[in-house]
N, CA, C and O atoms as a MOPAC input file, in Angstrom:
PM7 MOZYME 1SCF
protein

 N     20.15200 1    17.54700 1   -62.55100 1
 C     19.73700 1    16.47700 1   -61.68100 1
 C     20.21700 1    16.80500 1   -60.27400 1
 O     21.40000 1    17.13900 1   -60.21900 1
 N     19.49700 1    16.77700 1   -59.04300 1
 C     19.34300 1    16.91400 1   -57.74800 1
 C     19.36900 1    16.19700 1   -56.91400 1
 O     18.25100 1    16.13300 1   -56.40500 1
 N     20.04200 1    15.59000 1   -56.46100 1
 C     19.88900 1    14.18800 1   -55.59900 1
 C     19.93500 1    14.82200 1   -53.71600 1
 O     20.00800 1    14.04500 1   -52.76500 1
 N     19.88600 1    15.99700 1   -53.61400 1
 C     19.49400 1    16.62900 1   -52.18500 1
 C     18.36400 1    16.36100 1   -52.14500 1
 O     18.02500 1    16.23500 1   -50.96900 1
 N     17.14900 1    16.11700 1   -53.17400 1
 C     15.51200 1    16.04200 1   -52.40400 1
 C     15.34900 1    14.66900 1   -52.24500 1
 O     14.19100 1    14.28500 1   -52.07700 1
 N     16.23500 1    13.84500 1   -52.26000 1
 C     15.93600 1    12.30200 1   -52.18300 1
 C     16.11300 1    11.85500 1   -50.81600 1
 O     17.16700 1    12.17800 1   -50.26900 1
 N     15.03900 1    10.98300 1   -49.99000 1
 C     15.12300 1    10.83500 1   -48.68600 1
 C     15.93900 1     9.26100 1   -48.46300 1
 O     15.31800 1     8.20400 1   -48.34400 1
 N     17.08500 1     9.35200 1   -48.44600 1
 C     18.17000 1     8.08400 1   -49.03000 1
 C     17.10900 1     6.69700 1   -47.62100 1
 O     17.10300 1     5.49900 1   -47.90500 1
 N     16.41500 1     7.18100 1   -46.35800 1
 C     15.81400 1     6.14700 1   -45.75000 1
 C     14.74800 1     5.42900 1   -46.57700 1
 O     14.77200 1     4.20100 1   -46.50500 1
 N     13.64200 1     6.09900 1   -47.49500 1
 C     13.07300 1     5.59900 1   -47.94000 1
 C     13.32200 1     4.65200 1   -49.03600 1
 O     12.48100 1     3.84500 1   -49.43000 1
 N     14.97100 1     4.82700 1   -49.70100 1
 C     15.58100 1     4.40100 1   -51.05300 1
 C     16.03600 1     2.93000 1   -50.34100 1
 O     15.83300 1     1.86100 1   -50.91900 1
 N     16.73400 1     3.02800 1   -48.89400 1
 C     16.92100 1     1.97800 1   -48.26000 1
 C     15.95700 1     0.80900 1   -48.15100 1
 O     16.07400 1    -0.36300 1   -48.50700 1
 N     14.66500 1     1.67300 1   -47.37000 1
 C     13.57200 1     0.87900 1   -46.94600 1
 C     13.29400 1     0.30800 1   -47.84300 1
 O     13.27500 1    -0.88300 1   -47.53100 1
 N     12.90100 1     0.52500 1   -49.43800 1
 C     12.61400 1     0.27300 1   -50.81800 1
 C     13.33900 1    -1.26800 1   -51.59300 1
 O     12.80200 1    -2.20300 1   -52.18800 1
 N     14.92900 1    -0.93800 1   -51.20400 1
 C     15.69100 1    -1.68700 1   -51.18400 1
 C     15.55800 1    -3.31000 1   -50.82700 1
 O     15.77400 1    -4.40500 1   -51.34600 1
 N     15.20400 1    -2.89800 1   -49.95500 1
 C     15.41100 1    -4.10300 1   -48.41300 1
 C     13.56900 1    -4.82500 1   -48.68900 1
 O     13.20700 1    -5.99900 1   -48.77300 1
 N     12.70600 1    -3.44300 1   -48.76700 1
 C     11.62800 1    -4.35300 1   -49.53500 1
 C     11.44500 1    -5.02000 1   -50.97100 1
 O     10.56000 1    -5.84500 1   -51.19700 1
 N     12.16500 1    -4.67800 1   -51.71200 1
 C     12.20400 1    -5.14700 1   -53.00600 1
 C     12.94500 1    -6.38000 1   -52.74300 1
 O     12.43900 1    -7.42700 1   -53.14700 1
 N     13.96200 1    -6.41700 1   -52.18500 1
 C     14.39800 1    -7.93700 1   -51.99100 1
 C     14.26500 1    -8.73800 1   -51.11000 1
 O     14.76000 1    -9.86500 1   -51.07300 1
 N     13.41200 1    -8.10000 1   -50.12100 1
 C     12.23800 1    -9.62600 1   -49.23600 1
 C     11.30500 1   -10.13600 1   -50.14200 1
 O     10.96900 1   -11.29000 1   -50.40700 1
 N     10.82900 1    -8.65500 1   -50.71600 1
 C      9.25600 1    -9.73700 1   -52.31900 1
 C     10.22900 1   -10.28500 1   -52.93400 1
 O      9.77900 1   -10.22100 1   -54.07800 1
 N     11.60600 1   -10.96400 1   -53.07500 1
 C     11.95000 1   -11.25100 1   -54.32300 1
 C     11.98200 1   -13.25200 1   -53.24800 1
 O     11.74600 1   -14.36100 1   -53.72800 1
 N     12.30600 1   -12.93300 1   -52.01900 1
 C     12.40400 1   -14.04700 1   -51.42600 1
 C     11.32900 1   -14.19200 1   -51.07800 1
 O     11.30900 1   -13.59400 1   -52.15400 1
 N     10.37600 1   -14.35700 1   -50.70400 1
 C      8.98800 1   -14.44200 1   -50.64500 1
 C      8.65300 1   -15.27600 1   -52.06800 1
 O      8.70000 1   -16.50600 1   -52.08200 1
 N      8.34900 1   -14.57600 1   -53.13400 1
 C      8.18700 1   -14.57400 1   -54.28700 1
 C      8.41500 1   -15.81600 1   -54.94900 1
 O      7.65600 1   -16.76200 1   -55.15800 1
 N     10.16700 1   -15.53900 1   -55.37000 1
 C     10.78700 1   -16.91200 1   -55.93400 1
 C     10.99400 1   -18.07900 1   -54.77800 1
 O     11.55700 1   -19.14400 1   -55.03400 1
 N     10.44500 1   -17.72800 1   -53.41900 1
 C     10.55700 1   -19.02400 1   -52.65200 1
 C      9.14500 1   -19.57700 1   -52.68800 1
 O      8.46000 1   -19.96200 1   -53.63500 1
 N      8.83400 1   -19.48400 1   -50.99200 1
 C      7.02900 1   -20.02000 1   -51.24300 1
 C      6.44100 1   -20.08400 1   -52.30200 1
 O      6.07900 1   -21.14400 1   -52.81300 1
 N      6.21800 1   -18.67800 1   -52.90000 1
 C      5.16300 1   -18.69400 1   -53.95300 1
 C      5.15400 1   -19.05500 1   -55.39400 1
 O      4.18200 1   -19.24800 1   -56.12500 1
 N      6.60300 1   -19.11500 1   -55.70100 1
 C      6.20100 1   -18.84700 1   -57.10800 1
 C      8.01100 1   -19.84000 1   -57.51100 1
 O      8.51200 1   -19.89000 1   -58.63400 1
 N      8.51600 1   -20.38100 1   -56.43800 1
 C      9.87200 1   -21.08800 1   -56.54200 1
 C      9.75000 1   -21.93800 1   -57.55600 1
 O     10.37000 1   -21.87900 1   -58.61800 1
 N      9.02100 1   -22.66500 1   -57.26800 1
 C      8.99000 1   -24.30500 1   -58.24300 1
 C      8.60300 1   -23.89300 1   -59.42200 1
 O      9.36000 1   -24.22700 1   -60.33400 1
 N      7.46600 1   -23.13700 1   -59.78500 1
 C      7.06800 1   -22.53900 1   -60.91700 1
 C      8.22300 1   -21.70400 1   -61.95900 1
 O      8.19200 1   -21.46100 1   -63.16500 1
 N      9.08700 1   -21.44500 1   -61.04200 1
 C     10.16400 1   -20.73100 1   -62.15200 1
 C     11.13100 1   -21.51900 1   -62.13700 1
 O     11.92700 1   -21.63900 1   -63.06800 1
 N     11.16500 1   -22.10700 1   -61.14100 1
 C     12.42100 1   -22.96100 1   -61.66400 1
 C     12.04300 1   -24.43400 1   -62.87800 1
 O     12.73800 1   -24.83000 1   -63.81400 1
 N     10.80900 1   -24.91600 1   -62.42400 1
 C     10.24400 1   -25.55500 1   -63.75900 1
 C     10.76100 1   -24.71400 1   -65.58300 1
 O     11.35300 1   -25.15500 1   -66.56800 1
 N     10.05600 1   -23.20200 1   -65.19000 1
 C      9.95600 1   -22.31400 1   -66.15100 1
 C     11.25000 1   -22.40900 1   -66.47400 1
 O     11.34100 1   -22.80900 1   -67.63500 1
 N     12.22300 1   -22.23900 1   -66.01300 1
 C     13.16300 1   -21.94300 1   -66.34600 1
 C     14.59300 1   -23.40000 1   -66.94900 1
 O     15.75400 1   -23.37000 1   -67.35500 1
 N     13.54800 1   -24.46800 1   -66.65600 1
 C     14.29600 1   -25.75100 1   -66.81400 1
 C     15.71800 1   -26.42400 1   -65.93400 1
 O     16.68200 1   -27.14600 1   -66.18800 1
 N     15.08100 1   -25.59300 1   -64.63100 1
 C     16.60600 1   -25.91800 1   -63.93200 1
 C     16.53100 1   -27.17200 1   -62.90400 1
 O     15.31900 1   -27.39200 1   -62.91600 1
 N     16.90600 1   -27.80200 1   -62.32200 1
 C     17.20100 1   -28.65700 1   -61.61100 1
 C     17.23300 1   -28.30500 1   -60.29500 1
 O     17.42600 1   -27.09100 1   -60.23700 1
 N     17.10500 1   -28.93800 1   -58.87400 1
 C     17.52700 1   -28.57800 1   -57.93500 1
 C     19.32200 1   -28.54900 1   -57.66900 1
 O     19.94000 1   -27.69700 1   -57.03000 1
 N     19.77300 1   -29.51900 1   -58.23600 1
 C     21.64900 1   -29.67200 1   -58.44600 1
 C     21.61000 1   -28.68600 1   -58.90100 1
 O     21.96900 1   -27.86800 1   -58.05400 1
 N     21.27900 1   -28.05400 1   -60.14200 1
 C     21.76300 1   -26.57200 1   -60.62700 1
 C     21.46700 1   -25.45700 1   -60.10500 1
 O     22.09200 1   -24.45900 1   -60.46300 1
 N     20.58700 1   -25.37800 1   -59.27200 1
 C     20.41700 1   -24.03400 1   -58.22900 1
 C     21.38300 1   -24.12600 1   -57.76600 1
 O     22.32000 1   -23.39900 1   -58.09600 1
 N     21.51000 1   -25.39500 1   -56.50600 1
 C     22.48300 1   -25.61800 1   -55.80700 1
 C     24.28700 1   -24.86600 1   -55.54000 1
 O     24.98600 1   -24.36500 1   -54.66000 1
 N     24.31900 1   -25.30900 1   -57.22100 1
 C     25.36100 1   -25.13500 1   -57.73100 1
 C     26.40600 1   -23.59200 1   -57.85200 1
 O     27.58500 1   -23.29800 1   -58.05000 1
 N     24.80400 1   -22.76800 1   -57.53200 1
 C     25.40500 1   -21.50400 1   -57.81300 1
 C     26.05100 1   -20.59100 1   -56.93700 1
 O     25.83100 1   -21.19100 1   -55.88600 1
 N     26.74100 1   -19.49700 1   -56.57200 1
 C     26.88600 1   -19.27600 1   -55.69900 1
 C     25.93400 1   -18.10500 1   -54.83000 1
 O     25.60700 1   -16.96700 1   -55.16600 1
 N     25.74200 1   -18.61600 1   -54.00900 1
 C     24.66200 1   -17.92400 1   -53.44500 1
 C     24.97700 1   -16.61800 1   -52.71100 1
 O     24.09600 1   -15.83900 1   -52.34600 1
 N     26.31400 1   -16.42200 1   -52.51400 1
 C     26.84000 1   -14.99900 1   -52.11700 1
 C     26.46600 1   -13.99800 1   -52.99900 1
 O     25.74700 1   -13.04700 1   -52.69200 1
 N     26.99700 1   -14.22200 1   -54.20500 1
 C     27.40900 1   -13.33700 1   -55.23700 1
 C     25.77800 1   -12.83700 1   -56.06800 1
 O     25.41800 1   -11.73800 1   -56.48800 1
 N     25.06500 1   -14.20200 1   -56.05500 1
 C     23.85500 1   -13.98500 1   -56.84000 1
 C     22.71900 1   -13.19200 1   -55.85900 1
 O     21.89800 1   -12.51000 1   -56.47200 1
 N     22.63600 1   -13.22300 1   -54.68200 1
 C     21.65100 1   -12.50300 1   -53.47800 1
 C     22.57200 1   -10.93200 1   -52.90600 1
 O     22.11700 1    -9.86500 1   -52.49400 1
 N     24.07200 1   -11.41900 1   -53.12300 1
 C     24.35400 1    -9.82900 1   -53.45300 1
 C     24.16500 1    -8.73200 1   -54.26900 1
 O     23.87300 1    -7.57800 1   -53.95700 1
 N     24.39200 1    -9.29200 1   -55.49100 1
 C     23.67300 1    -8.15800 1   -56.61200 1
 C     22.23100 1    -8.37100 1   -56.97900 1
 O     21.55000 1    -7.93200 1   -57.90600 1
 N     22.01400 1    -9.04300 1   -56.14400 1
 C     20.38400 1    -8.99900 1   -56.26200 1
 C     19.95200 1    -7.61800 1   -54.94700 1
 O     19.16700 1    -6.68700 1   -55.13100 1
 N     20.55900 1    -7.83800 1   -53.98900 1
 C     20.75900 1    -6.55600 1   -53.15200 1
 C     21.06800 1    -4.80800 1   -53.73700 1
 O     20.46500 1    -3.74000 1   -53.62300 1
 N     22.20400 1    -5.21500 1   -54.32100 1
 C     22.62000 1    -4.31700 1   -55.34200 1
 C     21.74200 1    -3.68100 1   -56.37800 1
 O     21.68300 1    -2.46400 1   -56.54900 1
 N     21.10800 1    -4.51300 1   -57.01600 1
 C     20.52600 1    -3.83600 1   -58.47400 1
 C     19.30100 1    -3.85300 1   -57.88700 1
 O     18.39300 1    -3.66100 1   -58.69600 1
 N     18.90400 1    -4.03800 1   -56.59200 1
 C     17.89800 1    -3.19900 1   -55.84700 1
 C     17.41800 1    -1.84100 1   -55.29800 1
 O     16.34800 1    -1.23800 1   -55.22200 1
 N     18.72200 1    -1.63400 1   -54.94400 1
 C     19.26400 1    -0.56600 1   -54.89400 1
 C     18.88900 1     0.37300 1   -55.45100 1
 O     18.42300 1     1.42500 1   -55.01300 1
 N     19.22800 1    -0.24100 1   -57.25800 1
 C     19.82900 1     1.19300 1   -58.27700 1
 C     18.18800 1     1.18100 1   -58.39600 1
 O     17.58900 1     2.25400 1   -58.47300 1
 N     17.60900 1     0.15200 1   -58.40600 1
 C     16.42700 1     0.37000 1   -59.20200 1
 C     15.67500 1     1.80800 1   -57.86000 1
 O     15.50600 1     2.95900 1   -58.26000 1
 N     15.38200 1     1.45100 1   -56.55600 1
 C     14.90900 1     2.39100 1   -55.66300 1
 C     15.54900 1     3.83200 1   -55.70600 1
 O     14.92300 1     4.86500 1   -55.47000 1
 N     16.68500 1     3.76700 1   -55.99200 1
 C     17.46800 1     4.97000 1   -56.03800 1
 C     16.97400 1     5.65600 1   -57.65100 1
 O     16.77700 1     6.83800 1   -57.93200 1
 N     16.87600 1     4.48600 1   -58.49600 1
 C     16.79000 1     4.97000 1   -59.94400 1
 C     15.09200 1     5.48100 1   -59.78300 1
 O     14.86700 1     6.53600 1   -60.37700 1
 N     14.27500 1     5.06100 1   -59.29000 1
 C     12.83100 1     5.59400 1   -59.19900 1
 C     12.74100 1     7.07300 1   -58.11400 1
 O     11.91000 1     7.96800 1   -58.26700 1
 N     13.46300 1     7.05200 1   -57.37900 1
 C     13.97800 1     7.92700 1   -56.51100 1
 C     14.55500 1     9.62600 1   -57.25400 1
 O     14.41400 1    10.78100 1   -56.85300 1
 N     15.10600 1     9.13500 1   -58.25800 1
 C     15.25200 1    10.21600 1   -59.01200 1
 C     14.68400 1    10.41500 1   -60.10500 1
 O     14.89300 1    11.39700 1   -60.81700 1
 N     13.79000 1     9.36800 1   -60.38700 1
 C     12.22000 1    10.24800 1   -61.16000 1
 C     11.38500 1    10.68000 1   -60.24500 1
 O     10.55100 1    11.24400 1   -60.95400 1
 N     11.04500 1    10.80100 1   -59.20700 1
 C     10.15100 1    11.28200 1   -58.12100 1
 C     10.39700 1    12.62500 1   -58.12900 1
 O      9.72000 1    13.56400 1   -58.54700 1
 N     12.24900 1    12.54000 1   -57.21900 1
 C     12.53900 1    13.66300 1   -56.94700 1
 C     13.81400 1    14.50900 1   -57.43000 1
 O     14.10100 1    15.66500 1   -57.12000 1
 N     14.54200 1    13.57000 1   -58.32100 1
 C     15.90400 1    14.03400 1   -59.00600 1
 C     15.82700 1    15.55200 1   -59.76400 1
 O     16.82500 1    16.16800 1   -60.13800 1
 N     14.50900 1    15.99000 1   -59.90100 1
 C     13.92400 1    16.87400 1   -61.16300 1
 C     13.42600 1    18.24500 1   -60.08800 1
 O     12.88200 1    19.27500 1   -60.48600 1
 N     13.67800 1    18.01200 1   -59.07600 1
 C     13.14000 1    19.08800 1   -57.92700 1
 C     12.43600 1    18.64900 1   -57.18300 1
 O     12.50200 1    17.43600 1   -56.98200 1
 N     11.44900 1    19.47400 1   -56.44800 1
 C     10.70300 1    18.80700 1   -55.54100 1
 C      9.47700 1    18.18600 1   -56.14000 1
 O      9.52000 1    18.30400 1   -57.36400 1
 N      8.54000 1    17.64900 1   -55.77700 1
 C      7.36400 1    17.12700 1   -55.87000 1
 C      6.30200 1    17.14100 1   -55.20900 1
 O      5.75800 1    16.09500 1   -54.85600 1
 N      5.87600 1    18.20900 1   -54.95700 1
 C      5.21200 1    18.46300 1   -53.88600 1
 C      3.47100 1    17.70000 1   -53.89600 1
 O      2.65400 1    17.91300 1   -53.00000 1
 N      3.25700 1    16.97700 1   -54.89100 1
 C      1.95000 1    16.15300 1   -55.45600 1
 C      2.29800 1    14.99900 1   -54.92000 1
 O      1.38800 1    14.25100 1   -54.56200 1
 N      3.73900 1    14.57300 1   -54.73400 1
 C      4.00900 1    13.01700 1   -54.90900 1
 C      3.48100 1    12.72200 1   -53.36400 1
 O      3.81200 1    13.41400 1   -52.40100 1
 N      2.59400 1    11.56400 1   -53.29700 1
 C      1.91500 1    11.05400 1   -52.20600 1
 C      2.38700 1     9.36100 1   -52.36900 1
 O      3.18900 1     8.97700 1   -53.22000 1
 N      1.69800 1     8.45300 1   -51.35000 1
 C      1.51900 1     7.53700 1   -51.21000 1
 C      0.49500 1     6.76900 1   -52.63200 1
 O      0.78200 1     5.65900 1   -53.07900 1
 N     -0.12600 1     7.21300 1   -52.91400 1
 C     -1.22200 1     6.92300 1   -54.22400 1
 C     -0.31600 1     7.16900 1   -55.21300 1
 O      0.04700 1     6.20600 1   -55.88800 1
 N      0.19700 1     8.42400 1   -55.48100 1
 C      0.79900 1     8.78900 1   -56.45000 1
 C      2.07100 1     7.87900 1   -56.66300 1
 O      2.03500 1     7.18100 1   -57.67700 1
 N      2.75900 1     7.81800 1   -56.16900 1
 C      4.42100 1     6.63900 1   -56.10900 1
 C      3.84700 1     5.17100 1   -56.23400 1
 O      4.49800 1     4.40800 1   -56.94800 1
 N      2.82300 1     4.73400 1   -55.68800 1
 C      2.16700 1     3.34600 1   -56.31000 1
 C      1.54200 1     3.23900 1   -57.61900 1
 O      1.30800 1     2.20400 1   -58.24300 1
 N      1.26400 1     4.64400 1   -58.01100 1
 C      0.34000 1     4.77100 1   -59.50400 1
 C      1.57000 1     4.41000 1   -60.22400 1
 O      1.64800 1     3.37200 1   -60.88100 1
 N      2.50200 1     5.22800 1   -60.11200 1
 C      3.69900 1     5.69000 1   -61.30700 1
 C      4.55500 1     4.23300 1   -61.11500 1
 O      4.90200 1     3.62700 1   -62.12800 1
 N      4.86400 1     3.72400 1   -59.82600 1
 C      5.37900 1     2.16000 1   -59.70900 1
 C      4.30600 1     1.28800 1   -60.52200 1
 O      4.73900 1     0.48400 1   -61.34800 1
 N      3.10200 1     1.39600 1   -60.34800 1
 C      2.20100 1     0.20500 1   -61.20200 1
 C      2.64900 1     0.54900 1   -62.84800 1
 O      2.99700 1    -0.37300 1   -63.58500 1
 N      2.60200 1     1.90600 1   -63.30700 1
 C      2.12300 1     2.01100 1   -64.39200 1
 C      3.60100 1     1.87800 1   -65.47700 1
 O      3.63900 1     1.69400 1   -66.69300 1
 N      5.00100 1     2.09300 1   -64.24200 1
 C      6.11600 1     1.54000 1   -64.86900 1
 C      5.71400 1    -0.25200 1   -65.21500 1
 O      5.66600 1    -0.78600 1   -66.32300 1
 N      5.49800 1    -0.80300 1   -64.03800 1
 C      5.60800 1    -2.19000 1   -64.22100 1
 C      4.29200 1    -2.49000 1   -65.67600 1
 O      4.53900 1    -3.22900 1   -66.62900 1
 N      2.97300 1    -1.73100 1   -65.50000 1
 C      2.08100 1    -2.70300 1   -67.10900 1
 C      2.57500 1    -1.91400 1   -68.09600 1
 O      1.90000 1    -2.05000 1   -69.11600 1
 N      3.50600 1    -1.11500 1   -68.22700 1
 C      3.75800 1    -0.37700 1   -69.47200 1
 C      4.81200 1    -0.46200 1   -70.35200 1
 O      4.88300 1    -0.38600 1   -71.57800 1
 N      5.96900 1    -0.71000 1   -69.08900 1
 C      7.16200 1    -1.13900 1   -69.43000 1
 C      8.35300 1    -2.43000 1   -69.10600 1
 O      9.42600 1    -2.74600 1   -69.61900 1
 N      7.58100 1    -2.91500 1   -68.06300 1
 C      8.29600 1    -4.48600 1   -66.90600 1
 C      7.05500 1    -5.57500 1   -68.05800 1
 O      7.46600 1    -6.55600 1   -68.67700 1
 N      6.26800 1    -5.32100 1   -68.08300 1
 C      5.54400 1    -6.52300 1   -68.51100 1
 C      6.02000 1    -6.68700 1   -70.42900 1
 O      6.69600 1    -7.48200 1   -71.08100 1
 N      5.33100 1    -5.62900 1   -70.69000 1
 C      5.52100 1    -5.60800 1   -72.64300 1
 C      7.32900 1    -6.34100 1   -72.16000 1
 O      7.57600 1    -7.51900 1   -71.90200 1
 N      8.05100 1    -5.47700 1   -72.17400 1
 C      9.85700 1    -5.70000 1   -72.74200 1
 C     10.04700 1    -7.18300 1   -72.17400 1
 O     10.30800 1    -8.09400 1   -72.96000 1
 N      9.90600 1    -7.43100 1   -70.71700 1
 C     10.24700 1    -8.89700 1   -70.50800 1
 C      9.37400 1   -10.26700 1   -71.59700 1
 O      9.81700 1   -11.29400 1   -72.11100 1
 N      7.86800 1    -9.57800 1   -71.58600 1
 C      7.20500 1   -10.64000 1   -72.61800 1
 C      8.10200 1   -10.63400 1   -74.14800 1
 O      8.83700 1   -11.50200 1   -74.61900 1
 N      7.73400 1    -9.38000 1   -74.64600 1
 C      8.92600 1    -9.28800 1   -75.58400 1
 C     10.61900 1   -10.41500 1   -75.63800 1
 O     10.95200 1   -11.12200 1   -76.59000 1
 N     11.22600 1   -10.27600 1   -74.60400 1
 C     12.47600 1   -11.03000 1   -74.71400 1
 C     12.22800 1   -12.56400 1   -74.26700 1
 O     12.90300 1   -13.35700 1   -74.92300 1
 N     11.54400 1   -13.03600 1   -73.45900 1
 C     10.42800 1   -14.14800 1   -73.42000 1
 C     10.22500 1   -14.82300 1   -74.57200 1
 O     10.91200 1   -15.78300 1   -74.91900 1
 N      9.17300 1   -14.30400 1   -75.28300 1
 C      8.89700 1   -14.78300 1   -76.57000 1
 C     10.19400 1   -15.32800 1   -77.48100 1
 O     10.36000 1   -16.51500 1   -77.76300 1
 N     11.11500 1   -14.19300 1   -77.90300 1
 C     11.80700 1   -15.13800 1   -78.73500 1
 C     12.90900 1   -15.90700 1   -77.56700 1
 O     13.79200 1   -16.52800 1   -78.16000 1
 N     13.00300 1   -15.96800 1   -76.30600 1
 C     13.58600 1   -17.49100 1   -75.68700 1
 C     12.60100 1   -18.46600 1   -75.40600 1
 O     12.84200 1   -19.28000 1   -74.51500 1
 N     11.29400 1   -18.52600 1   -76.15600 1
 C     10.59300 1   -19.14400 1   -76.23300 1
 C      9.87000 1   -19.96300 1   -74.72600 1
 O      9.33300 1   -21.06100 1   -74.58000 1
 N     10.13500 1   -18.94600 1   -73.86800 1
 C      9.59800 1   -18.95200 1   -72.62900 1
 C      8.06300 1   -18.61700 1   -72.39700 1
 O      7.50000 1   -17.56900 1   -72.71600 1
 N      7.43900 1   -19.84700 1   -71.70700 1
 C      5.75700 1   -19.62400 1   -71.73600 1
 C      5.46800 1   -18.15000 1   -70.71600 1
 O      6.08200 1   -17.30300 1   -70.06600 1
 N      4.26800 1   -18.50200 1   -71.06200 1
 C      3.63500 1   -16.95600 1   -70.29300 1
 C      3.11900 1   -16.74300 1   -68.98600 1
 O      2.66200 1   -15.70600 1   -68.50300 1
 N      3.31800 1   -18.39200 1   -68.25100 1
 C      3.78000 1   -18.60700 1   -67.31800 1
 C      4.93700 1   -18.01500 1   -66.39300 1
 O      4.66500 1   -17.35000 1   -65.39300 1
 N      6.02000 1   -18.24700 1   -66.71800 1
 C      7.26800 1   -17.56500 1   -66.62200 1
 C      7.12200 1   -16.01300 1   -67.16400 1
 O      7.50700 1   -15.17100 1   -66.35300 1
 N      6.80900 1   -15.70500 1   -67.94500 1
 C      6.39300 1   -14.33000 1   -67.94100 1
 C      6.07300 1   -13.52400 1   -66.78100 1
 O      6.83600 1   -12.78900 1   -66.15400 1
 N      4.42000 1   -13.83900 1   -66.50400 1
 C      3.86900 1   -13.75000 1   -65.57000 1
 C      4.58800 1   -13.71900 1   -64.22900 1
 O      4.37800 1   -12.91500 1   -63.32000 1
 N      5.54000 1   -14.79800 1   -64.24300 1
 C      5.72500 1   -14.63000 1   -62.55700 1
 C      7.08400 1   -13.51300 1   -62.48600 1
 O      7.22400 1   -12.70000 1   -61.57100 1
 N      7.98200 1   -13.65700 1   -63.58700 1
 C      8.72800 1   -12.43900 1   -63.32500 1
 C      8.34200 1   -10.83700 1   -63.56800 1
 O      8.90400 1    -9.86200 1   -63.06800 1
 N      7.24700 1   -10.85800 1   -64.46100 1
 C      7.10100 1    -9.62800 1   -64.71900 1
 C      6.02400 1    -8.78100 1   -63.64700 1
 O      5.80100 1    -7.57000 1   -63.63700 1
 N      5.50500 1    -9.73300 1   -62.85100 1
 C      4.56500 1    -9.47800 1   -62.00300 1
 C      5.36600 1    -9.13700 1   -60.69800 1
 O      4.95600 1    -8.19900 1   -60.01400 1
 N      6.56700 1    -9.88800 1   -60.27700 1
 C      7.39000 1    -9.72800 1   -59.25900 1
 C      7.60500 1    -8.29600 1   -59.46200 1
 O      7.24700 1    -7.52500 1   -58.57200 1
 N      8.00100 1    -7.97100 1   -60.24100 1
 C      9.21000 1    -6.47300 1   -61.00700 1
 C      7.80800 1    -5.29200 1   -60.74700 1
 O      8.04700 1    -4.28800 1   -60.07700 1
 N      6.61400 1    -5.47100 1   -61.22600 1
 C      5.33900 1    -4.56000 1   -61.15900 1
 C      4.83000 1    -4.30000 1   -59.87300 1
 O      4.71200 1    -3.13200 1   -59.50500 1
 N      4.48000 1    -5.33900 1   -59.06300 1
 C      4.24000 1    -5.46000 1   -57.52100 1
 C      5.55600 1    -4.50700 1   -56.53100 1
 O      5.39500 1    -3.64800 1   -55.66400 1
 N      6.84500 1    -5.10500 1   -57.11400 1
 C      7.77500 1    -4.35400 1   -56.23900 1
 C      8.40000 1    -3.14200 1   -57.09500 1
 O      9.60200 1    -2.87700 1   -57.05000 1
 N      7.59700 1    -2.52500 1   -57.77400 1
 C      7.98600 1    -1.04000 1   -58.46700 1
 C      6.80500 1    -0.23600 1   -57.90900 1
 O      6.91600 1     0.98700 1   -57.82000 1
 N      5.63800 1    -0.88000 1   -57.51400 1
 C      4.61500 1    -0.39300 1   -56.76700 1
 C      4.26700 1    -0.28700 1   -55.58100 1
 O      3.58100 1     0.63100 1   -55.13100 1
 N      4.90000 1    -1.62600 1   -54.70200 1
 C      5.71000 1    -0.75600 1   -53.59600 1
 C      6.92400 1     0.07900 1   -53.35600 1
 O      6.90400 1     0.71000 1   -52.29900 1
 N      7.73000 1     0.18400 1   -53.93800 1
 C      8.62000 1     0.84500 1   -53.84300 1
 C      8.30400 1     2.46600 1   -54.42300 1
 O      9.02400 1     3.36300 1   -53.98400 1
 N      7.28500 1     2.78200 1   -55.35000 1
 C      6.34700 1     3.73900 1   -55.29200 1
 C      5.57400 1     4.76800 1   -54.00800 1
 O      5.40900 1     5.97500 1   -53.83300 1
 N      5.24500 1     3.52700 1   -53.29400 1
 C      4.63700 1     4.00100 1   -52.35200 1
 C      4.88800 1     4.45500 1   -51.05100 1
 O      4.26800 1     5.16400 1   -50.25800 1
 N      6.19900 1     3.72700 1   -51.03400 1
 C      7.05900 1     4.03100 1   -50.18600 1
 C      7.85100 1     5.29300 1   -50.18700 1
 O      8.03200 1     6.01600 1   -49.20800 1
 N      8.27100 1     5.46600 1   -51.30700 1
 C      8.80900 1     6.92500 1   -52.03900 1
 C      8.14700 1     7.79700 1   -51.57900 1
 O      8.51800 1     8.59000 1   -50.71200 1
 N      6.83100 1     7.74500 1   -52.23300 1
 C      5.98500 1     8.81100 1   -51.90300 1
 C      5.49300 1     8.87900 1   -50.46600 1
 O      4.80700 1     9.84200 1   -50.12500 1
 N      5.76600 1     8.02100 1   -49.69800 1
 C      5.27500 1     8.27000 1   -48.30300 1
 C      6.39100 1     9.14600 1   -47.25900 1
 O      6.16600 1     9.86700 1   -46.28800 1
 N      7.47700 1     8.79900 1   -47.82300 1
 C      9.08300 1     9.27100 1   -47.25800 1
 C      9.25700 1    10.43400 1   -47.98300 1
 O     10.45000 1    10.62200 1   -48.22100 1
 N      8.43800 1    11.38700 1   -48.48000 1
 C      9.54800 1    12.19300 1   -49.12200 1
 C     10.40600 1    13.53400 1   -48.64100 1
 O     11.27900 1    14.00300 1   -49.37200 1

């Protein structure tokens, strides 16, 4: 494993976009819907701490850009990997493997497909930009 062909700006940029779609996402668009989904309250959001939970949400942003980062390029160079190509391989992580496993653990917490949908679609959308981004930086 090689971590010299990895362009650490694009792993950043990746980063920082994966967790604006996540505020975007679970705010405007899709807030009330998961928090319904999820049976929580506005007191119980409230409640949490919001340092710690938007930090490792920062964090395990990270690993994930860095972790796609070294399927791109951890293995040598890539001299195919494009802009098309890093959105293909980001889409085809998210319908192959983000959608089945979360529906999967879903199902038996007996979570509708609603809630499915909006997390597993978040995770597919931002594995597909973060794809594309890869491949545009490399």
């Amino acid at each position: 494993m090689d971590i010299s062909n990895i362009n650490w700006l694009a792993v950043v940029v990746s980063t920082v976009a994966y967790f604006a779609l996540g505020a975007i996402w679970y705010g405007p668009l899709f807030g009330k819907a998961w928090q319904r989904g999820n049976g929580l309250s506005d007191e119980e959001l409230k409640k949490g701490n919001m340092g710690k939970l938007f930090g490792s949400a920062l964090i395990l942003s990270f690993v994930v850009s860095f972790g796609m980062a070294m399927f791109f390029y951890g293995f040598g160079e890539n001299p195919d990997m494009d802009a098309t190509m890093g959105g293909m391989m980001g889409l085809m992580t998210g319908l192959f493997f983000i959608i089945p496993s979360t529906a999967l653990n879903y199902n038996f917490a007996r979570k509708g497909v609603g809630l499915i949908m909006i997390d597993s679609l978040y995770h597919t959308i931002a594995f597909t930009i973060i794809g594309v981004i890869l491949g545009i930086w490399k």
